[in-house]
LUMROGU-410103 format. One line per 4 residues: number of its first residue (from 1); their letters; for each residue y, x, z of C-alpha. Coordinates in steps of 0.5 Angstrom, whole numbers, plus 500, padded with zeros to 3 digits. Each point is the difference from the previous one (the first is absolute). Layout:
BEGIN
NUM) A) Y X Z ~ ...
! end
This chain:
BEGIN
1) XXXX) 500 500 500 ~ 507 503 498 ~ 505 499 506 ~ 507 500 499
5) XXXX) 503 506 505 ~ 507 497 499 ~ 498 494 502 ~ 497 502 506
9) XXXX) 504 506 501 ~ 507 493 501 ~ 495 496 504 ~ 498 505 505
13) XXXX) 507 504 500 ~ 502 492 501 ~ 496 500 506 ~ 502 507 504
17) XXXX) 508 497 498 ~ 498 493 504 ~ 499 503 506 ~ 507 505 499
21) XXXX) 504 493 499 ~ 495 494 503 ~ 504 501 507 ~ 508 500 496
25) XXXX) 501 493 500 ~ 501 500 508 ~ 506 505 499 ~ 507 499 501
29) XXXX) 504 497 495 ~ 504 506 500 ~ 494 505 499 ~ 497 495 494
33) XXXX) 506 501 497 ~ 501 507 502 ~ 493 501 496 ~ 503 495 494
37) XXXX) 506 505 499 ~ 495 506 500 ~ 496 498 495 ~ 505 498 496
41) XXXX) 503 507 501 ~ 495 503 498 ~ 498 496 493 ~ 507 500 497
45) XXXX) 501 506 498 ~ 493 501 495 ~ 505 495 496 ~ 505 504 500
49) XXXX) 499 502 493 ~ 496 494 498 ~ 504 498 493 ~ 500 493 504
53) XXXX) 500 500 507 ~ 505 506 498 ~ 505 498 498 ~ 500 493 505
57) XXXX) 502 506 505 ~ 504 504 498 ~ 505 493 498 ~ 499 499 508
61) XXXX) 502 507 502 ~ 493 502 503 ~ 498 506 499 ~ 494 506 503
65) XXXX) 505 501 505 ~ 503 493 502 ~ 494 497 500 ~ 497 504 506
69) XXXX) 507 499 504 ~ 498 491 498 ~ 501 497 507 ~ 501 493 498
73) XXXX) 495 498 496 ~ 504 492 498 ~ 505 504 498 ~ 496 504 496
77) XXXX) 497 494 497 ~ 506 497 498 ~ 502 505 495 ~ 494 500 496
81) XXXX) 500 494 495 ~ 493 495 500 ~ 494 502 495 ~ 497 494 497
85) XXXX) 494 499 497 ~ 503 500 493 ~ 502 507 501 ~ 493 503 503
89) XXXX) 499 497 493 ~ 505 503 496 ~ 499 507 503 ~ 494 500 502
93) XXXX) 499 508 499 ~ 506 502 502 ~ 500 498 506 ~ 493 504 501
97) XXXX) 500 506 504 ~ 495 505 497 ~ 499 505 505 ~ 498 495 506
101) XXXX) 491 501 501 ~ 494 496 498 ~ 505 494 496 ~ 496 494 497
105) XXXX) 503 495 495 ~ 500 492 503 ~ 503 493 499 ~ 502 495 502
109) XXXX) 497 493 497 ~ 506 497 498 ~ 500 494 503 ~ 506 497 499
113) XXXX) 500 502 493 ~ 503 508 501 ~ 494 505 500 ~ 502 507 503
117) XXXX) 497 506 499 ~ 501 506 505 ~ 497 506 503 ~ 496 501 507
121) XXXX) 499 507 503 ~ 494 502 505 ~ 505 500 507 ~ 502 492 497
125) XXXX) 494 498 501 ~ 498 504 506 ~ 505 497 503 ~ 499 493 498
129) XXXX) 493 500 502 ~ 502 502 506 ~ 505 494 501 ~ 495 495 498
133) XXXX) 495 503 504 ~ 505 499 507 ~ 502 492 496 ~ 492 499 499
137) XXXX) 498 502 508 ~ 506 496 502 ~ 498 494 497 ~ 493 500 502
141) XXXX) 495 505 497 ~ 498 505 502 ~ 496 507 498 ~ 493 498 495
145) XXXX) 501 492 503 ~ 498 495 495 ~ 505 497 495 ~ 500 497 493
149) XXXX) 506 499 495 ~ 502 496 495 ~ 503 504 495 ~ 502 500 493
153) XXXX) 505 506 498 ~ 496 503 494 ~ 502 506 502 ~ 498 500 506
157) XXXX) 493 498 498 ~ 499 506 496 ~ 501 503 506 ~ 496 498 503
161) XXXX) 494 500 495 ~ 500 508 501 ~ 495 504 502 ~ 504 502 507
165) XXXX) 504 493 501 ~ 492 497 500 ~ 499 505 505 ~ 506 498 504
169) XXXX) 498 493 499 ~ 493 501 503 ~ 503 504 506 ~ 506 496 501
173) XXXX) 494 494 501 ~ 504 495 495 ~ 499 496 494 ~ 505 497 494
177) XXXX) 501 494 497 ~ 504 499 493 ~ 506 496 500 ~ 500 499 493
181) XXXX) 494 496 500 ~ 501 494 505 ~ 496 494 497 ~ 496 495 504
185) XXXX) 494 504 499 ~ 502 507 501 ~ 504 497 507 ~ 493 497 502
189) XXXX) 497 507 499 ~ 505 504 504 ~ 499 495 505 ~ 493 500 500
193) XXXX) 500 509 501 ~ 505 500 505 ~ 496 495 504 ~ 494 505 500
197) XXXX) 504 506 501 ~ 505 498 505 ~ 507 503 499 ~ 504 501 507
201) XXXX) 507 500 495 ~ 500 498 494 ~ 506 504 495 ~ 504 495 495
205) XXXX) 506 498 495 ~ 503 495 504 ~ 499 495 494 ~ 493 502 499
209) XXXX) 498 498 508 ~ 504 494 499 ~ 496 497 494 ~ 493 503 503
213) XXXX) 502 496 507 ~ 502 494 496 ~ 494 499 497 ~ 495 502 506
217) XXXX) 504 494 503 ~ 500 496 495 ~ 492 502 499 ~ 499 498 508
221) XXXX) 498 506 502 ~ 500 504 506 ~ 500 508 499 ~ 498 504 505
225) XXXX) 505 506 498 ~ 504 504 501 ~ 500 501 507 ~ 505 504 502
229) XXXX) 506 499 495 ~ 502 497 493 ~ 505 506 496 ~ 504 499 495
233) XXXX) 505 503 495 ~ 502 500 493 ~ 504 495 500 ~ 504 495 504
237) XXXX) 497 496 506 ~ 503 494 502 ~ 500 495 507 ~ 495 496 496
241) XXXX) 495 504 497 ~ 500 504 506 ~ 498 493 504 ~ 495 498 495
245) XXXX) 496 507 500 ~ 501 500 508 ~ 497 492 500 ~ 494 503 495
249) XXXX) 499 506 503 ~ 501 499 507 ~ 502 508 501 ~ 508 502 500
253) XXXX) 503 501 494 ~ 503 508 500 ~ 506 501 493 ~ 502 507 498
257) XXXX) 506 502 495 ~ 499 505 494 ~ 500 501 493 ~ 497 506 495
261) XXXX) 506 504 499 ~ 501 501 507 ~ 494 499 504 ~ 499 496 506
265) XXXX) 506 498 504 ~ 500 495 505 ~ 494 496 504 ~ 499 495 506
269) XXXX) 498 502 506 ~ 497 494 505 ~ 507 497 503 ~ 500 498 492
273) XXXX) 508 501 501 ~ 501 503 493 ~ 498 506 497 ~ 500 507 503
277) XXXX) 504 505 496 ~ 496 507 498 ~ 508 504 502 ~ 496 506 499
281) XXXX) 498 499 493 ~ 507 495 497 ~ 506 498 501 ~ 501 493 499
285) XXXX) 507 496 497 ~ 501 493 501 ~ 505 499 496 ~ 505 494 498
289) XXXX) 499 497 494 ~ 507 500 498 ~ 504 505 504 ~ 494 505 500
293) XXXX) 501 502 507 ~ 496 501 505 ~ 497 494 503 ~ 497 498 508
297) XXXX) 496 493 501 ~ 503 498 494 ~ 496 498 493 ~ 501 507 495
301) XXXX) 498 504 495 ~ 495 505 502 ~ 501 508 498 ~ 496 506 501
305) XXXX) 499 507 502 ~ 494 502 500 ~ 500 508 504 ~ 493 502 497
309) XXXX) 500 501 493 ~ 502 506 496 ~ 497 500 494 ~ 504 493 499
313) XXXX) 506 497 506 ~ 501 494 499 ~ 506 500 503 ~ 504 494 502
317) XXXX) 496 495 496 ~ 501 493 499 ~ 493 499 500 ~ 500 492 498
321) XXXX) 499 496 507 ~ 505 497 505 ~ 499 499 507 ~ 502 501 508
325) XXXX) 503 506 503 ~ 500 501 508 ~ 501 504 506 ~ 498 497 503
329) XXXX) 494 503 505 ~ 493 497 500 ~ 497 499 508 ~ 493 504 497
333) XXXX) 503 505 502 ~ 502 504 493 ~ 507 502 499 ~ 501 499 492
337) XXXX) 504 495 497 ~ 497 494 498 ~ 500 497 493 ~ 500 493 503
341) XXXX) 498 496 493 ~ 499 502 493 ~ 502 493 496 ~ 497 503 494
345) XXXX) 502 503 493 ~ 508 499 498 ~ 496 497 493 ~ 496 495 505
349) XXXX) 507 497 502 ~ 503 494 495 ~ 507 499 499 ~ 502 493 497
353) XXXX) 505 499 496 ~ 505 498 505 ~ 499 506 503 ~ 495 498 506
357) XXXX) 495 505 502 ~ 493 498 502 ~ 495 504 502 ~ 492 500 496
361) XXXX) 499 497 508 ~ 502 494 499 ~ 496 498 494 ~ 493 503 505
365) XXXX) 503 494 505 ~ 500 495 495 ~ 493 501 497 ~ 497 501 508
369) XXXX) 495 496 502 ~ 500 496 493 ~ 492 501 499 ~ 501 497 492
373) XXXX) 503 507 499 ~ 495 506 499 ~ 505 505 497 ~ 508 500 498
377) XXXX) 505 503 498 ~ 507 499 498 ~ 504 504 494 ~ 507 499 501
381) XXXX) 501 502 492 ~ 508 498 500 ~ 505 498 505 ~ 498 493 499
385) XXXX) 493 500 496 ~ 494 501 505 ~ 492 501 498 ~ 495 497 505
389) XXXX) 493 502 499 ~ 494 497 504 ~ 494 501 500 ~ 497 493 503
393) XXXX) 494 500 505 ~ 495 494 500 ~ 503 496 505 ~ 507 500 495
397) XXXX) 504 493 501 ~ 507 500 495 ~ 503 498 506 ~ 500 504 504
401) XXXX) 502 506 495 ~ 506 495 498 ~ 503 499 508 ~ 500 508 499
405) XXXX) 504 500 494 ~ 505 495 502 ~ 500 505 506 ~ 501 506 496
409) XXXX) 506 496 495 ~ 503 498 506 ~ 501 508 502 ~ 502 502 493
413) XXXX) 504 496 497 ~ 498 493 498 ~ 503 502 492 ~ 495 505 500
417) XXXX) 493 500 495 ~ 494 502 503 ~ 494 499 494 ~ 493 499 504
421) XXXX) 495 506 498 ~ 492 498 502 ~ 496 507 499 ~ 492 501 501
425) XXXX) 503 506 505 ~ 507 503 502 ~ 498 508 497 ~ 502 505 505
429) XXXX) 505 506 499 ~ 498 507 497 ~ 500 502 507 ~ 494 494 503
433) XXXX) 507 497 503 ~ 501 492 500 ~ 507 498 498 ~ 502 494 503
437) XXXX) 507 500 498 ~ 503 503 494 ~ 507 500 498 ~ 502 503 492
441) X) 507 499 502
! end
């Protein structure tokens, strides 16, 4: 069998950096950001001379020496323009460093319709594995405990098909489920595996647990996994798929925040009150979204340093979601500053033509608890002119998918048009991700 030495050579370097960092969270604020200003300290000047990164620095009077004596890491920040997706486009090779160690090529799924390209280095995802190994004992698993997940990201699963993924696969004591395929029959299948194979956590999209506790419900059936815990990721969790998937389940429901360009970000601890910030890994903005100034407590833009990667800095990047900053302190115990909600991607979010904004939430409640529905989701395709695809179970009645409509006109204007779509199946995204709401606007 052919091992990969990188790969194993990132995860067991991962494991020596956890126990360098697990115990960082409970340090003062004032050392977390101490931390946070050396790590940055020490990345900006590989990019010194990067064509890109470069001139970004040299136009905010930060040089070798200068960036040394930083001391105030917001007024740094303030200086140096938003990097967006578009630009990672654009400028892909520019902004690459050479000269950084072990550098892989990676992308993300293109969710929201922008595919980025971008580059990763062996201290990246040591780090990284690092972050979400101290997310995964948080949050209920632990060393070789038994676990599962219900994943779809076709990059992953290459991963995981290779000789030294299978291998870790084997160690770690977990099994996958695809995503991709979440017909009736498959559904059945994983249920029937996880009942003999008894998984303490179960790992998943958010979307893909939800529509997996929606049909064990809807099939009577009373699982006996997980036992310790549900994790979910990827996409945004809301109040109600949480309830229905704690109902199913009956074991507490743990969110965590992160996305491919960066890696892990955030994750839930036991007092469920918002998400742990992993300080020592980034630097998160939340930004208002008409002024760009920085934004407490209040709905925002989110924005990103990461302080790890030196192949390819992604370096105050609008990463494309909105959500809740918060200082405030979480009784656990660790003293990071809280991302007490993530509301989703800003393009999950429809702006109706008098203005209002009305997140992709709303339309969850409007289809909660509507048993005739299997699957929708609703396009926003101009300011009054909407697509709602359903896919219909077998207790479909018209009426009750009609009460939802009038609700939804109600919300977005009753001049508005929406043009009714019934599909075999909802298809998901690139990346195995459920899109309950879009907005091409």
């Amino acid at each position: 069998m052919k091992i990969n030495m990188h790969f194993l050579r990132t995860r067991l370097w991962g494991i020596h950096t956890f126990f360098l960092k697990k115990n960082w969270q409970y340090l003062p604020r004032t050392q977390l950001q101490d931390v946070q200003l050396s790590r940055l300290r020490k990345l900006l000047p590989n990019f010194v001379d990067n064509p890109y990164y470069g001139t970004i620095l040299k136009n905010a009077g930060l040089t070798c020496e200068s960036i040394e004596k930083i001391e105030d890491i917001d007024e740094v920040l303030s200086k140096l323009p938003i990097i967006r997706k578009n630009d990672v486009q654009n400028n892909n090779q520019v902004m690459l460093n050479k000269n950084a160690k072990g550098i892989l090529s990676d992308s993300s799924g293109g969710s929201t319709g922008l595919p980025v390209n971008f580059y990763h280095d062996e201290h990246w995802l040591a780090e990284m594995a690092a972050s979400v190994l101290i997310n995964d004992i948080m949050q209920g698993w632990y060393f070789f405990r038994r676990h599962v997940k219900l994943w779809g990201s076709p990059k992953d699963i290459k991963e995981i098909n290779s000789p030294a993924a299978r291998m870790l696969t084997w160690i770690k004591n977990r099994r996958f489920y695809d995503t991709f395929d979440m017909s009736a029959e498959r559904m059945w299948s994983y249920h029937n595996d996880m009942q003999k194979f008894k998984p303490k956590v179960i790992y998943s999209y958010a979307s893909s647990i939800y529509i997996f506790a929606k049909f064990i419900e809807s099939n009577n059936i009373k699982p006996d996994y997980p036992t310790v815990s549900i994790i979910t990721s990827a996409e945004c969790l809301s109040d109600i798929m949480r309830a229905q998937i704690e109902k199913v389940f009956h074991v507490p429901v743990f969110d965590r925040y992160g996305a491919r360009e960066v890696g892990c970000i955030a994750g839930e601890c036991k007092k469920h009150n918002g998400m742990h910030l992993h300080m020592y890994d980034h630097i998160i903005e939340c930004l208002d979204p008409v002024s760009r100034q920085p934004v407490w407590d209040k709905l925002g833009i989110i924005v990103i340093t990461d302080l790890n990667n030196y192949s390819f800095p992604f370096i105050r990047y609008e990463i494309g979601d909105m959500g809740i900053l918060s200082k405030e302190v979480c009784s656990c115990g660790r003293q990071t500053y809280l991302l007490k909600k993530i509301v989703g991607r800003i393009s999950d979010t429809i702006t109706t033509k008098t203005g209002r904004l009305i997140h992709g939430e709303y339309f969850t409640h409007a289809f909660y608890g509507i048993e005739s529905i299997k699957k929708f989701q609703f396009i926003q395709e101009e300011r009054d002119k909407y697509t709602l695809n359903v896919v219909k179970s077998e207790k479909f009645q018209e009426q009750e998918l009609n009460q939802a409509i009038t609700e939804i006109y109600e919300a977005v204007g009753l001049n508005s048009t929406i043009d009714v779509h019934f599909l075999d199946d909802i298809p998901v995204t690139k990346s195995g991700k459920y899109r309950f709401t879009i907005s091409k606007v």
